[in-house]
ROFIKOL-642642 format. One line per 2 residues: number of its first residue (from 1); their letters; for each residue x, y, z of C-alpha. Coordinates in Angstrom, 3 decimals. Layout:
<mardos>
NUM	A	X,Y,Z ~ ...
</mardos>
This chain:
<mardos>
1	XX	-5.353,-51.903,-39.605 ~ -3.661,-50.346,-36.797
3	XX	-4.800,-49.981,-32.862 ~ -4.733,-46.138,-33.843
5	XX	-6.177,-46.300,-37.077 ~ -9.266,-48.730,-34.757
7	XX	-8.887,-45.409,-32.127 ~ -10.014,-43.011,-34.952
9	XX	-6.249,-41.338,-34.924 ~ -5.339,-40.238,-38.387
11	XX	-1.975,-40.926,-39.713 ~ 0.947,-38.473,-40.165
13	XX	0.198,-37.653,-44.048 ~ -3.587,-37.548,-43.257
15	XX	-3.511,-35.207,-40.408 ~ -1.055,-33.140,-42.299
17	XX	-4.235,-33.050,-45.627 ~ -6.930,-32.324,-42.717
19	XX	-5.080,-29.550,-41.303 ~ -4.273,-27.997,-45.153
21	XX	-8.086,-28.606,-45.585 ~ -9.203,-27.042,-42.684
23	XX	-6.800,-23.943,-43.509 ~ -8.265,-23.578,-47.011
25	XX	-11.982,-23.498,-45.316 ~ -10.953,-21.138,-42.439
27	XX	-9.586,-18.573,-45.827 ~ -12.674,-19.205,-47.937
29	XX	-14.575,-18.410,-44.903 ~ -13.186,-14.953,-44.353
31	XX	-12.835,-14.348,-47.884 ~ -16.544,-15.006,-48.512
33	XX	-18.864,-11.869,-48.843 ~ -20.437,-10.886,-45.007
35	XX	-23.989,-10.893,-45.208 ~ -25.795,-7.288,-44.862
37	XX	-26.370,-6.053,-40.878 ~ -29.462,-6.242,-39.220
39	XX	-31.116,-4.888,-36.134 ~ -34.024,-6.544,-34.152
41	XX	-37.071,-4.204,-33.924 ~ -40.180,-3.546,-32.459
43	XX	-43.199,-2.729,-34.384 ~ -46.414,-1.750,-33.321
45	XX	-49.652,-4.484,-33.350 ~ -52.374,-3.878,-35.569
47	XX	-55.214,-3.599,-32.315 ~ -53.554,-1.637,-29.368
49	XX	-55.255,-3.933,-25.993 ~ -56.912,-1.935,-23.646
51	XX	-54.577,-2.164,-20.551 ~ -56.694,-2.082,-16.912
53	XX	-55.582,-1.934,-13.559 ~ -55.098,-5.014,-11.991
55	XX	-57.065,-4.942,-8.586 ~ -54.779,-5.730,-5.563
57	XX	-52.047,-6.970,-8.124 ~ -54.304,-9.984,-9.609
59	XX	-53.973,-9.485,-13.348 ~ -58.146,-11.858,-13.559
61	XX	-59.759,-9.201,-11.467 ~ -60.056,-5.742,-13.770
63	XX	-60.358,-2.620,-12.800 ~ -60.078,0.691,-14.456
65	XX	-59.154,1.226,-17.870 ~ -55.876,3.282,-17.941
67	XX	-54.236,5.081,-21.147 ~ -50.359,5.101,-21.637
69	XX	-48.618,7.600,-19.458 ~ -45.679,9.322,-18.181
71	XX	-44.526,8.469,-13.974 ~ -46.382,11.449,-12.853
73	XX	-44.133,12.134,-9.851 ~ -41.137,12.555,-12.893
75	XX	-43.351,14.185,-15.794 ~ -45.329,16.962,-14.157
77	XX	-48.117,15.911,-15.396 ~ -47.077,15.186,-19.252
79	XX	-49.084,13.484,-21.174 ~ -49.171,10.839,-24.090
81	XX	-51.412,11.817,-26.525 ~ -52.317,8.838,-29.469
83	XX	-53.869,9.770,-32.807 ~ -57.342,8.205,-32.986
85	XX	-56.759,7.084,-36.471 ~ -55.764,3.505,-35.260
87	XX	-53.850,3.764,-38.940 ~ -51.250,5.555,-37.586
89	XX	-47.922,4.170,-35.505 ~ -48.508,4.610,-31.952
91	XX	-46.492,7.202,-30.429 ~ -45.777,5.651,-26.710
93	XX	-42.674,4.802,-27.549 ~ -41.756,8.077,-29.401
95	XX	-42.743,9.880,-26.472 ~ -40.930,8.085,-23.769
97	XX	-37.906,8.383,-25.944 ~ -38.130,12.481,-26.284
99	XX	-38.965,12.216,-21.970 ~ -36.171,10.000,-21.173
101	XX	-34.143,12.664,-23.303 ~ -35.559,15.668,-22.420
103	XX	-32.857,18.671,-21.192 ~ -35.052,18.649,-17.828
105	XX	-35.367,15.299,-17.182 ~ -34.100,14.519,-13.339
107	XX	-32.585,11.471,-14.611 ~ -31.161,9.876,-17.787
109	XX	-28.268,12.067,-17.984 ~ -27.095,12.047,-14.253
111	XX	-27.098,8.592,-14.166 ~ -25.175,7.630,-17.370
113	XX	-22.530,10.558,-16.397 ~ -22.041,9.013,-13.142
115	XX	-21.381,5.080,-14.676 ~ -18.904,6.951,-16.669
117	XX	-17.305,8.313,-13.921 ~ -17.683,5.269,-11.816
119	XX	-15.814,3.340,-14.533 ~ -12.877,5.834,-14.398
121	XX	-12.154,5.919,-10.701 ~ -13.452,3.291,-9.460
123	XX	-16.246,5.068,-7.679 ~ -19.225,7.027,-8.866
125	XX	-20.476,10.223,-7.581 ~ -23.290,8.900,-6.036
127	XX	-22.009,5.498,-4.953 ~ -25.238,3.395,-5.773
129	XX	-25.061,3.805,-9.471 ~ -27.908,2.012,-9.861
131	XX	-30.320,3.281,-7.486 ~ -30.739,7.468,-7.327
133	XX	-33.707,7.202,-5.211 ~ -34.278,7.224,-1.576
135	XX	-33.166,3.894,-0.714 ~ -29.411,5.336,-2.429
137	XX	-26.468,7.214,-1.328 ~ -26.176,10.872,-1.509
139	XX	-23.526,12.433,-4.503 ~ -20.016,13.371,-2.940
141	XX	-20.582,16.038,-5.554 ~ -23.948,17.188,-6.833
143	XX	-22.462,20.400,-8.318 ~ -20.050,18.261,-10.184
145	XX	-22.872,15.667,-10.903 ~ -24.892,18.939,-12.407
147	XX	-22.420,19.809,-14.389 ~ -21.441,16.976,-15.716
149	XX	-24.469,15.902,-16.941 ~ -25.628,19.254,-18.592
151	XX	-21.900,18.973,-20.380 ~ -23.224,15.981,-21.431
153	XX	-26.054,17.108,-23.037 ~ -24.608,20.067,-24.572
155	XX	-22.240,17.876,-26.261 ~ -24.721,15.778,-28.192
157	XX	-24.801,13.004,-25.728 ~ -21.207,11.847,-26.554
159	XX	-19.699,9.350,-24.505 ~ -16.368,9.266,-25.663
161	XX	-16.454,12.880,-25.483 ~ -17.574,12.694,-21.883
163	XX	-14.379,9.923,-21.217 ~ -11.865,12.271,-22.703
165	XX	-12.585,15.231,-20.579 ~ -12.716,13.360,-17.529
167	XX	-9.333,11.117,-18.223 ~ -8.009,14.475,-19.117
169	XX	-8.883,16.466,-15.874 ~ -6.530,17.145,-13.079
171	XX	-8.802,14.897,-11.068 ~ -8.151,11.641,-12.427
173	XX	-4.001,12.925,-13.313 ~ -3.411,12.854,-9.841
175	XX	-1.675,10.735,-8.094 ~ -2.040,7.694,-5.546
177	XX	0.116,9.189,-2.952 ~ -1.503,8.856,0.815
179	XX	-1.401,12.381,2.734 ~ -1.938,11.878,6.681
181	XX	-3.979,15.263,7.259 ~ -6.080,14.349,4.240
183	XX	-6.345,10.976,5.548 ~ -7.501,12.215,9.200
185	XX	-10.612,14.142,7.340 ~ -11.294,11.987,4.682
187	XX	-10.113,8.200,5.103 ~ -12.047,6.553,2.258
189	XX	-11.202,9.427,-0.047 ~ -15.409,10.592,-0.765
191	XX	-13.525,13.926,-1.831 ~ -11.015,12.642,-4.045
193	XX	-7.637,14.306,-2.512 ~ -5.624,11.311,-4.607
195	XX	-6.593,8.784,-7.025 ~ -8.088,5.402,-6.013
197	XX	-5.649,2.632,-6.926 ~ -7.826,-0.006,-9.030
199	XX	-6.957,-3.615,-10.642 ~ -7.654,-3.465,-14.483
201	XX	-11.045,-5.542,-15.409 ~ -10.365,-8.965,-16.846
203	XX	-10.875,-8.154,-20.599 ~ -8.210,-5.111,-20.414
205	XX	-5.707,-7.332,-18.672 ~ -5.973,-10.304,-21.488
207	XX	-5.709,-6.641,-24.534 ~ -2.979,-5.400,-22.348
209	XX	-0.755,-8.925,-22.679 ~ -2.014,-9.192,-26.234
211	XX	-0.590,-5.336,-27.123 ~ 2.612,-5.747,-25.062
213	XX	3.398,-8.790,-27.092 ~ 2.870,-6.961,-30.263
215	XX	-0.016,-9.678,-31.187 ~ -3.349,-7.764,-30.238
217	XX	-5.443,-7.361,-33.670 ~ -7.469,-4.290,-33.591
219	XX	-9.757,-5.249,-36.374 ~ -13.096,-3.661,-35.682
221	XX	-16.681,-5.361,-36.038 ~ -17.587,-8.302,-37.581
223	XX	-18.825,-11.687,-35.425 ~ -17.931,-12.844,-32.204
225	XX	-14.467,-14.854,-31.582 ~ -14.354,-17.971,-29.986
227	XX	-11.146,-18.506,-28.456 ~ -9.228,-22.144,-28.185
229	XX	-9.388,-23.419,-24.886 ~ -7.011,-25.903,-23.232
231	XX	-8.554,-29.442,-22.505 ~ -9.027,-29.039,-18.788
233	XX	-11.336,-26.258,-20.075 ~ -13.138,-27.986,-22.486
235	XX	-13.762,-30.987,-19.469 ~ -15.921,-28.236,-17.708
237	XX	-18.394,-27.933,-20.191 ~ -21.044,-30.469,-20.755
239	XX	-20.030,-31.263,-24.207 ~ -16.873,-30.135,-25.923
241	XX	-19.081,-29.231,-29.311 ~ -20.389,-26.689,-27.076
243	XX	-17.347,-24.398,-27.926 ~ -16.378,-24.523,-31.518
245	XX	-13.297,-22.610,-31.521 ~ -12.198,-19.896,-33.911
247	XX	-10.151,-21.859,-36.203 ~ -8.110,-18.522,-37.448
249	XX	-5.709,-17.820,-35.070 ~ -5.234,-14.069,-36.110
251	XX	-8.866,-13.509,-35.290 ~ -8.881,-14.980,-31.813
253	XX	-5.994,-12.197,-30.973 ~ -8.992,-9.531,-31.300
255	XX	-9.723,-6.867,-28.138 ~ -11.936,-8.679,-25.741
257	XX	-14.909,-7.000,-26.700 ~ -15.692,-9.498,-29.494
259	XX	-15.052,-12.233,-27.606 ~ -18.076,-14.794,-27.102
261	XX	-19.666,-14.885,-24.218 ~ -21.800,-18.048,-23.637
263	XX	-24.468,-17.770,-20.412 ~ -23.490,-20.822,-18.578
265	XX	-19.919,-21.061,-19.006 ~ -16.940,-18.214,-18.695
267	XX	-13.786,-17.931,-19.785 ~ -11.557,-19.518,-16.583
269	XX	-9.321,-16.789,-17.313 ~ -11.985,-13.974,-17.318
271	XX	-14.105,-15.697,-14.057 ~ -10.615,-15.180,-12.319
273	XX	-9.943,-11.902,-12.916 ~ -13.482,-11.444,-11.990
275	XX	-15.960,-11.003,-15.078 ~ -19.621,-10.883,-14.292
277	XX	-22.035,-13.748,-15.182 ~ -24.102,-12.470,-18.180
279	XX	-27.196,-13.753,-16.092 ~ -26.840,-11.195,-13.214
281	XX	-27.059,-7.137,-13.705 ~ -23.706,-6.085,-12.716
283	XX	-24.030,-2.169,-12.008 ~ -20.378,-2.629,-10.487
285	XX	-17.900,-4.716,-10.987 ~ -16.371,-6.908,-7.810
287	XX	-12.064,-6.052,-7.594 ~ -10.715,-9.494,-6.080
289	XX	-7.170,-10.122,-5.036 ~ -6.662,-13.734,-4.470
291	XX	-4.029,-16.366,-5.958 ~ -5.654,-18.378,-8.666
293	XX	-5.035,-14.522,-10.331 ~ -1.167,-15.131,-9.723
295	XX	-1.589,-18.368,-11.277 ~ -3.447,-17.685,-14.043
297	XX	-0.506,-14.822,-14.698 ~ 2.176,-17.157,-14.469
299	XX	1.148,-20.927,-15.501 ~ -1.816,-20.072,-18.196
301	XX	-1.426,-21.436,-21.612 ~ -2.140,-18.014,-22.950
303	XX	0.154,-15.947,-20.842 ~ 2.976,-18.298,-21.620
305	XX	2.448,-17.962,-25.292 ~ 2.347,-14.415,-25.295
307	XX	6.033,-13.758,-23.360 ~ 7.028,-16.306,-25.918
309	XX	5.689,-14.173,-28.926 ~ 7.027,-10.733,-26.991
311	XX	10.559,-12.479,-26.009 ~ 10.499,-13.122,-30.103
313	XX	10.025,-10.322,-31.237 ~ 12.209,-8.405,-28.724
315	XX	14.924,-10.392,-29.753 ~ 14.374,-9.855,-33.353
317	XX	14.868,-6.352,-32.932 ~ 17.144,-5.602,-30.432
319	XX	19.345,-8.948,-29.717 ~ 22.734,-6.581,-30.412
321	XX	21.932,-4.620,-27.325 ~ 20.362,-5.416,-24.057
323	XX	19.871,-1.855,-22.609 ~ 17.989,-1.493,-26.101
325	XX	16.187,-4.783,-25.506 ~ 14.761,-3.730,-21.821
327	XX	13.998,-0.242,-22.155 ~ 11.717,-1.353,-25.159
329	XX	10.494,-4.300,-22.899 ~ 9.337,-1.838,-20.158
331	XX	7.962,0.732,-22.929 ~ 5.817,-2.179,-24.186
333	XX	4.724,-3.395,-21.286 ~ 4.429,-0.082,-18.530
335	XX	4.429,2.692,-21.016 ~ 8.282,4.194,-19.833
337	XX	11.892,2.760,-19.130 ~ 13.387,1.346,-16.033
339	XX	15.011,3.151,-13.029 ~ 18.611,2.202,-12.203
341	XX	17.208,-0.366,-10.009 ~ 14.723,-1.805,-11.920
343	XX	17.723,-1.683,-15.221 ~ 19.838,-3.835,-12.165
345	XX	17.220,-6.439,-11.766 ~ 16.396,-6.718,-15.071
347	XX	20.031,-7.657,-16.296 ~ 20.311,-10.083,-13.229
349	XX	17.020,-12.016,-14.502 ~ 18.512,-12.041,-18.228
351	XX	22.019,-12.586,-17.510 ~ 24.096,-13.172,-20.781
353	XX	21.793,-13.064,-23.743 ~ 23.108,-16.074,-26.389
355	XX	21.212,-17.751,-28.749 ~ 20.795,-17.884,-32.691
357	XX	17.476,-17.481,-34.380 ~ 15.108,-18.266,-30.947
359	XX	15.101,-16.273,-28.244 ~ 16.716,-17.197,-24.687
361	XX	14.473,-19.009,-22.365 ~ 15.270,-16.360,-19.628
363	XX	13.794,-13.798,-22.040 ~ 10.803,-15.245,-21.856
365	XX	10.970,-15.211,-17.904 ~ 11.703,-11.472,-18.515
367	XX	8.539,-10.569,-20.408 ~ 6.428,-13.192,-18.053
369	XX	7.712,-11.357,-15.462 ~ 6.500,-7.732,-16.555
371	XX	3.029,-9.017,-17.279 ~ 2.824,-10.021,-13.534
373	XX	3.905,-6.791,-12.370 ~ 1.495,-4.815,-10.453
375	XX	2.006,-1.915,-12.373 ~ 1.091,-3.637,-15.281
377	XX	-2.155,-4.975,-13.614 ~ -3.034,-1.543,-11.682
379	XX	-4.426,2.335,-12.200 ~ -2.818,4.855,-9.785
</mardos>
């Protein structure tokens, strides 16, 4: 027996039979029927407690016995009125849910118009999204915050609705372009005389280098995706088995909404581009600029994969001509073709395109070069 074979290695023909094997689970796997969808609920105990107050906050020492209720200072004095038949569901919930809902509620839709519109520029309306009380900021624009959120309600409390009007609006169209009057009245823009210039959040900057490269799979629902990591990676977690890695590589190109999100450990690549820890309330997301982001943009294992797979395809396609080759780089990538400047640079980085069936290495500089663009990581 061999010092590898003692080392647990496996041997060429055997690691070629565990990798076919592995394959053939990975298919049977996804072939296999997906079991029905369930939801977690809440039902209703078969003796409702008596609730009391709790004198000077000590839960032992009782004091009056209290019935379920609406905040009066919000309600007006509604009330929640339970059947007597003990039989019958209680309707606490119910009735919170028609409040919360209610067309004259202060509230509910206010304050989900305004995350919406804080996730769009950057900023919302009234800048503490999570506190509208006393302790919070003022709107920049309660007429607009009015408005908006009796749109909001008239359309059937549809978000995506909601998104399309405001990425549609001449508000968010316009552009980043400072104005020195403006900027004399209104430095930090409150009134929104331009657009704020933001960074993209880390999960749309790992879809955007995934779609550019023609690899992002837009399959919808279905289980969480845990994505390989590299072994530096795995060494920060307590124990590699901790992460067991999607073994089908098509289904760890998904958005990053299905990717798995474990409490105590984030994706490097995600913690540097800023992704909240799933242990904290995040009503707004921190916009860093510091260099492990440049790094992670031009040395990560998954970057570099994806100019390879883009600098592959682009050279499948359009290797007889390389105008055709860098306008449909820059499409990809920034959504139009270059100037006459940016057409100069790009030929200087590519130089004279040769090769057979693989693409040129400096094609793959190319395409690692848009994805570290700003424009490519910005909104203005």
């Amino acid at each position: 027996m061999t010092k590898e074979r003692i080392l647990g290695a496996y041997m060429p023909e055997e690691e070629a039979r565990r990798e076919q094997l592995l394959a053939t689970f990975v298919d049977a796997a996804l072939a296999a029927p997906q079991p029905p969808g369930f939801a977690t609920v809440l039902g209703h105990a078969d003796i409702i407690p008596a609730v009391h107050v709790a004198a000077r906050g000590d839960f032992h020492n009782k004091g009056d016995q209290v019935e379920p209720g609406l905040p009066a200072v919000l309600s007006a004095g509604d009330e929640i009125r339970e059947p007597g038949n003990l039989l019958i569901v209680p309707q606490r919930r119910k009735a919170l849910a028609q409040w919360l809902t209610r067309k004259d509620h202060p509230l509910t839709a206010r304050v989900m118009v305004n995350r919406l519109w804080a996730a769009h520029f950057g900023r919302g309306i009234v800048p503490t999204t999570s506190d509208f009380g006393r302790q919070g900021d003022s709107p920049s624009h309660p007429e607009l915050l009015d408005w908006l959120a009796v749109e909001f309600m008239d359309r059937g409390w549809d978000i995506k609705a909601m998104q399309r009007m405001m990425l549609l609006s001449r508000t968010y169209r316009m552009a980043d372009t400072p104005d020195a009057s403006n900027s004399k009245i209104d430095p930090d823009n409150h009134y929104l005389w331009r657009m704020n210039r933001r960074r993209l959040e880390a999960e749309a900057i790992r879809d955007s280098v995934l779609s550019a490269a023609g690899n992002l799979n837009t399959k919808m629902f279905g289980p969480a995706v845990i994505p390989p990591l590299t072994q530096e990676e795995i060494a920060a977690l307590d124990d590699a088995a901790q992460w067991p890695a999607t073994l089908n590589t098509d289904e760890t190109r998904r958005r990053s909404i299905y990717l798995y999100n474990k409490r105590t450990f984030r994706i490097p690549m995600m913690e540097t581009f800023d992704q909240p820890e799933s242990t904290l309330s995040c009503p707004r997301r921190d916009a860093t600029n510091v260099a492990p982001q440049a790094l992670a943009l031009l040395n990560s294992s998954f970057v570099m994969n994806e100019a390879k797979v883009m600098a592959a395809s682009l050279w499948k396609s359009r290797k007889d001509s390389t105008d055709k080759l860098i306008d449909e780089a820059w499409i990809r990538a920034l959504g139009r073709t270059p100037d006459e400047f940016e057409r100069k640079r790009s030929l200087d980085i590519l130089g004279e395109l040769t090769g057979g069936t693989s693409q040129p290495p400096q094609l793959v500089r190319f395409c690692l070069m848009l994805f570290n663009l700003n424009e490519f990581l910005y909104v203005d």
